[in-house]
N, C-alpha and C positions, 0 to 999 in steps of 0.2 A: 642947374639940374633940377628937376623934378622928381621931390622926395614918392617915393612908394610907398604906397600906405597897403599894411596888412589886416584881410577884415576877417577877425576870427569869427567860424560858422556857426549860426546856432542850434544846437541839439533838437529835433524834431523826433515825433514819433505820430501814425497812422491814426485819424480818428474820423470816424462815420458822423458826416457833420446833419445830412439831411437822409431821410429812409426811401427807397425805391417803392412805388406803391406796386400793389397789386393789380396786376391787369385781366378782364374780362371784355374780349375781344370776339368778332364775328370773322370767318374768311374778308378777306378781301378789304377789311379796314385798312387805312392810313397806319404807315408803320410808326412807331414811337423811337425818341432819340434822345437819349439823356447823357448830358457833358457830365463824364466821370469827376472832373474836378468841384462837379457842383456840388453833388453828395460827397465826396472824400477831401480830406483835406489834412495838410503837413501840420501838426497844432506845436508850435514852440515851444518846450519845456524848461525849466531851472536848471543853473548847473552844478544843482545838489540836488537828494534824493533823498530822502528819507526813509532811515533803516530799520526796521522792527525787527527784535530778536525775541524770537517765541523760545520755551524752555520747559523743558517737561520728565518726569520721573516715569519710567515703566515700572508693572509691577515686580518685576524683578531686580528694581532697584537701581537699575542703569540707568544715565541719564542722556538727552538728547535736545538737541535744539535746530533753529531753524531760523534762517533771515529774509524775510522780504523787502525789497526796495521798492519805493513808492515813486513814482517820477510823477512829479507834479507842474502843471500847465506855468506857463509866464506869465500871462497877461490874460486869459480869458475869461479866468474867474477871478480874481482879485480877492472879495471880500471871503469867498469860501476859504482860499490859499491862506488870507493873514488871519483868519478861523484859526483853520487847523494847524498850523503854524504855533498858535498860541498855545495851545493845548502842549503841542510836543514843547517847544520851549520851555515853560512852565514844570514839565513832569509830573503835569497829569492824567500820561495814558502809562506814566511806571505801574506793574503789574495789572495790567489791565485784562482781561479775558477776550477769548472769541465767544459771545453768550448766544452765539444762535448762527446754527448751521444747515442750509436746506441744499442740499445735493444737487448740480445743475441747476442751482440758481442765484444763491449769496450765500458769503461769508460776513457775519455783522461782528463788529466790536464797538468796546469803548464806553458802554454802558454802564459795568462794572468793574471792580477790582479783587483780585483773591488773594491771602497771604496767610501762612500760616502761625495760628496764633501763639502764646507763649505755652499752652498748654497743650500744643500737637493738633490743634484745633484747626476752625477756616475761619475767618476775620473776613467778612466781603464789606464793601461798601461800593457806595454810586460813585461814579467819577461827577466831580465841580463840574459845572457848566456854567458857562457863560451864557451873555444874552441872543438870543436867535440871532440869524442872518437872512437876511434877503435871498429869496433862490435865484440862481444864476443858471438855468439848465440851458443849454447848448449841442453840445456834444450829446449824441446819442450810450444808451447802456449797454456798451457792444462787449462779448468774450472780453474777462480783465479789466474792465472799465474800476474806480474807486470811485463811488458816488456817497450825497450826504443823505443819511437817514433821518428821516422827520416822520410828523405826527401827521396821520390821517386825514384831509377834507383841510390842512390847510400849509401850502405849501412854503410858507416861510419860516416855519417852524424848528428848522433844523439848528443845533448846536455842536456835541461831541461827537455822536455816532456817527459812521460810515460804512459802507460794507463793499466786499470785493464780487463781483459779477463773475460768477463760474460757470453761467451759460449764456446764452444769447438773448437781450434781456430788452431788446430795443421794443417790440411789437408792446411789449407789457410795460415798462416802465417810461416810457417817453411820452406817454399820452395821458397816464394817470396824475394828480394831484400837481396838478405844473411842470409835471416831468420834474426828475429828479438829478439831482445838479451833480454830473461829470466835472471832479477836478483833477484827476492825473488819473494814470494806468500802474498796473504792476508792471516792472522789468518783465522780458522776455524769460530768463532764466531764470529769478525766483521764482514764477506763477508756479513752476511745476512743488516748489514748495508748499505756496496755500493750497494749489490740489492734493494734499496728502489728508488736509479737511475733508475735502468735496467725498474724495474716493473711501474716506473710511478702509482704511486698511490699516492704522495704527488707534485710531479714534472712532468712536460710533456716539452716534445723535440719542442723549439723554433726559428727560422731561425733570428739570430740578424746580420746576413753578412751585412745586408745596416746599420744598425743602426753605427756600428762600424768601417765601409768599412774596413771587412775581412770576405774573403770567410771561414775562418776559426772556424769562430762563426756560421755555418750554422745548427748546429743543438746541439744549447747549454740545457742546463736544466736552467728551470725556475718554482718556485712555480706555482702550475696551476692556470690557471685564472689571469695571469699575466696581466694586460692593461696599456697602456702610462701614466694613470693618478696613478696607484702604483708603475710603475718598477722604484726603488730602487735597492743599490747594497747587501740590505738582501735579497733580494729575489732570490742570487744566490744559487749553491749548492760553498759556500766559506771556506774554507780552513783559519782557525783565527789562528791557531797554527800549526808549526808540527814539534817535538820536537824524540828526541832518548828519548826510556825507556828502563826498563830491560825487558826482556823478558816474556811476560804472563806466570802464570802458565798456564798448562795444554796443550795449545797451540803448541809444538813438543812436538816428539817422544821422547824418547832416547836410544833404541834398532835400530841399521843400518839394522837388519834384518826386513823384511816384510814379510806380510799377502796376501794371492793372493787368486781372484775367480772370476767366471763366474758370471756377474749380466745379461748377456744375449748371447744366441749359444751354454748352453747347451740343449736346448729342444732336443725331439726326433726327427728324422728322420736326411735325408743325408745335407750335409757333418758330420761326430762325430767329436764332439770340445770337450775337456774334460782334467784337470788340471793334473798333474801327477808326483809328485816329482822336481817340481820346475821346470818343462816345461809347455807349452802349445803345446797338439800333436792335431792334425786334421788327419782326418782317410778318404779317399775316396772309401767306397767300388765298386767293382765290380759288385754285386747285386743292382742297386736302380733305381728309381723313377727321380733322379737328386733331387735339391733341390740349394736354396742360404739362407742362412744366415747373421745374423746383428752381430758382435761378438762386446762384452763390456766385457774389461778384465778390473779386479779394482786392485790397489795395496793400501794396508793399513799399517798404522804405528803403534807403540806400543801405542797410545793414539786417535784414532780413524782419523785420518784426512788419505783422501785419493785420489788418482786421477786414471781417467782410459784414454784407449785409445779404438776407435772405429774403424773395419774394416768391410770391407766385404767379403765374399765366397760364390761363387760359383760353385756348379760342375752341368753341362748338360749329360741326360742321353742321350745314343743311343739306338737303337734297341737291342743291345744285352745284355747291363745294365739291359734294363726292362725286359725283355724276361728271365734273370734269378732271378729278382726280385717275378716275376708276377708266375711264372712256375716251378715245381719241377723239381730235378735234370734229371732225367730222363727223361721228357717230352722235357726237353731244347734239349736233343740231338736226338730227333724225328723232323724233319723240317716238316714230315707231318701233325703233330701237334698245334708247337710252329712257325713254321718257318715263313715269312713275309707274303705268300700269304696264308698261312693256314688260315682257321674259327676256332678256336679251339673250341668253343661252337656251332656253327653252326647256329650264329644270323645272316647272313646275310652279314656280315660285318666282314673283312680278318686283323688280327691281328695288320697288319704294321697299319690300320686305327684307331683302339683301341688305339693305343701304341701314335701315333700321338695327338689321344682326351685326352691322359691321363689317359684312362681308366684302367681297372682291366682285363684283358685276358678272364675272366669269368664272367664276368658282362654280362647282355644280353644289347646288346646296344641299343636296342627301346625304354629303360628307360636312359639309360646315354649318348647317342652322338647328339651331335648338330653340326648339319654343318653351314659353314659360313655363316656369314650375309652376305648381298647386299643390297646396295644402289645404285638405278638408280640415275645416274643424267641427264644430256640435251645432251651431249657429253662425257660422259664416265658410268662405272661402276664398283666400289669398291665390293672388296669382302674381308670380315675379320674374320679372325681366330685365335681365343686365342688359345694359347697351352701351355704347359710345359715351361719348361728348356729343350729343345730336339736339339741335333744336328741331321748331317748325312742327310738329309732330303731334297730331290728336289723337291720343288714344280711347279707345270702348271698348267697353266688355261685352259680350254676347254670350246668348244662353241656349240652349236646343235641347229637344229631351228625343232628338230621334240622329242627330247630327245633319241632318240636310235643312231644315227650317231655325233660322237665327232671330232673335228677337235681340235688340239694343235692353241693358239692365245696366241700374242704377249700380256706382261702385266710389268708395272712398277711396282717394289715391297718396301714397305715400313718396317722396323721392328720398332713396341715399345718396348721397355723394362718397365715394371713395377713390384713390389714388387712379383708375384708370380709368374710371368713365361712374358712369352711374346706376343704381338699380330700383327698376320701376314697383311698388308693391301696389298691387287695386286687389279690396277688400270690398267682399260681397256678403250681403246678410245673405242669408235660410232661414228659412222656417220650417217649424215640422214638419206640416202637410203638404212641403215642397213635396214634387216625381222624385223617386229613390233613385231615377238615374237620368243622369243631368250631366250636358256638358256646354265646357266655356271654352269661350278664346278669346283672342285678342283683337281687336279693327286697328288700325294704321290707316291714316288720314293726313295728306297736308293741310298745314292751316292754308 
């Protein structure tokens, strides 16, 4: 017979191994296809956690506490893990503080220690450090990530400190000082614990740099309503134990394969984002309107825990994007028509105009076009116009002092970008002995 061998599974958890970039795309490009396994990946965890028990005095003298579990990587970072490792073994992070709290963005400890002294007093001190470690960054700073805190401009500098990622931290910290070294996540269910830091609703962000003379305590957590006549070292967010345990049920995965989907970018219109046998494809067509999109890809584990990553797309339509958008096939190849000087409805107003408001080719424009604003000022005159996502497009300012004869005038041009398209500012000087009545507009030109 043929002994059966049983292979116990190893506890996985969700982590954004490489970032989606940003895409700035034209109609009708080649579509993009990215293998979700490339960027997402199962990362192997321990099958112990490490528990920190925070412990805190309110002013009303009741006490309260709180545990977070740390699940820390197997094999990915090594030298970070037998780091931190040491630290906790040793009990060196016993009464340790959270010394700095930025809302939506970290939670840091480990820098200090608070205990109160024999006279009712605070007794802080530095937590021991050991010698630096090698960064090991990998894993990107996604929601919950535990990453190691180091010094400024050089990235292998990090020892004790760590801090927890309370927002989405990948765009900012992955690309700064070596990127900054991912070695485990917070459990699923404690995180809602450390956000009880983030949300300030029992604690509020307090500046103790003079009290301690370290700039480093500028924006510590303290019970609210904290005053000279209660601060106490309960009243930090303190760290009374932090110990290795086995690892939570439920807490990972144990299937390496994952779950993918859209939690934002597949709505309708341009660019098409849409999941597809283990890619994510983006589709630019040649027909459209333009459009940008917010894209949120999630990856999940066989136990619910998950993380995503966030990009952005863009595609800008041209004249001829819209022009086969807006127009049937056949009308497109009539330029008497469709073409940029055509009225195709006979509003008035020549298609490249429509195309430029955004409009619909057959919309009558007396209900949809608004031309620029203007604002006089002392010495000058702004004229602004929202539009689309639109390329190809020259604009000029013109001047007339009777409205029938236009003369082309110099103008500085500003762009915004905002969430739906764009808005164009052209800035005209004046002069005193400008004509007291003066009018502008706008020229629309294909390049």
């Amino acid at each position: 017979m043929v002994p059966i061998v049983g292979w116990a599974q190893i506890p996985v958890v969700p982590v954004l191994n490489q970032l989606f970039p940003d895409l700035d795309k034209n109609p009708g490009d080649a579509g993009e296809r990215f293998t979700l396994a490339s960027h997402f990946g199962a990362e192997q965890i321990r099958d112990s956690a490490v528990r920190l028990k925070a412990e805190w005095t309110l002013l009303d003298g009741s006490e309260e506490s709180s545990e977070i579990d740390f699940l820390l990587f197997r094999e990915r970072t090594p030298i970070t893990i037998a780091n931190f490792l040491g630290y906790v073994n040793r009990g060196d992070y016993t009464n340790m503080i959270v010394h700095r709290s930025v809302p939506g963005f970290v939670i840091q400890g480990v820098g200090f220690t608070m205990s109160s002294g024999a006279d009712g007093g605070i007794s802080g001190a530095f937590v021991a450090t050991q010698p630096t470690i090698k960064n090991e960054f990998g894993v990107s700073n996604t929601l919950g990530t535990i990453s190691m805190a180091k010094l400024g401009g050089d990235p292998d500098s990090a020892t004790s400190q760590w801090f927890i990622s309370t927002g989405a931290n990948s765009d900012n910290l992955d690309s700064q000082n070596g990127g900054f070294t991912v070695f485990g996540v917070v459990s699923r269910d404690s995180f809602e614990e450390a956000l009880k830091l983030d949300r300030q609703q029992i604690f509020s962000i307090y500046d103790l740099s003079g009290v301690f003379g370290n700039s480093a305590l500028g924006s510590t957590p303290l019970i609210r309503n904290t005053t000279n006549a209660n601060f106490t070292a309960e009243r930090f967010y303190r760290f009374s134990t932090v110990v290795e345990v086995p690892l939570p049920e439920g807490q990972a995965g144990t299937d390496p394969n994952l779950s993918y989907s859209l939690i934002s970018g597949s709505e309708e219109g341009d660019p098409v984002v849409e999941i597809s046998e283990g890619e994510l494809v983006v589709g630019f067509p040649d027909a459209t309107f333009g459009g940008k999109k917010t894209v949120v890809v999630q990856a999940e584990d066989s136990v619910g825990n998950t993380v995503v990553d966030t990009f952005e797309i863009v595609m800008e339509a041209n004249y001829e994007s819209w022009r086969k958008a807006v127009f049937s096939a056949e009308d497109v190849e009539n330029d008497l028509l469709t073409g940029p000087a055509a009225d195709f409805n006979s509003d008035g107003v020549d298609n490249l105009v429509a195309f430029v408001h955004g409009l619909n080719g057959d919309t009558n424009a007396v209900s949809g076009l608004g031309g620029p604003s203007l604002v006089l000022g002392l010495s000058s005159v702004d004229l602004e116009l929202k539009t689309g996502l639109i390329e190809g497009i020259n604009f000029g300012v013109e001047v007339s002092t009777d409205g029938k004869s236009w003369v082309a005038i110099e103008s500085a041009r500003t762009t915004k970008e905002s969430a739906n398209g764009r808005t164009e500012l052209f800035t005209v000087a004046r002069s005193d002995g400008e004509a007291p009545r003066s009018f502008y507009r706008l020229r629309y030109t294909l390049n």
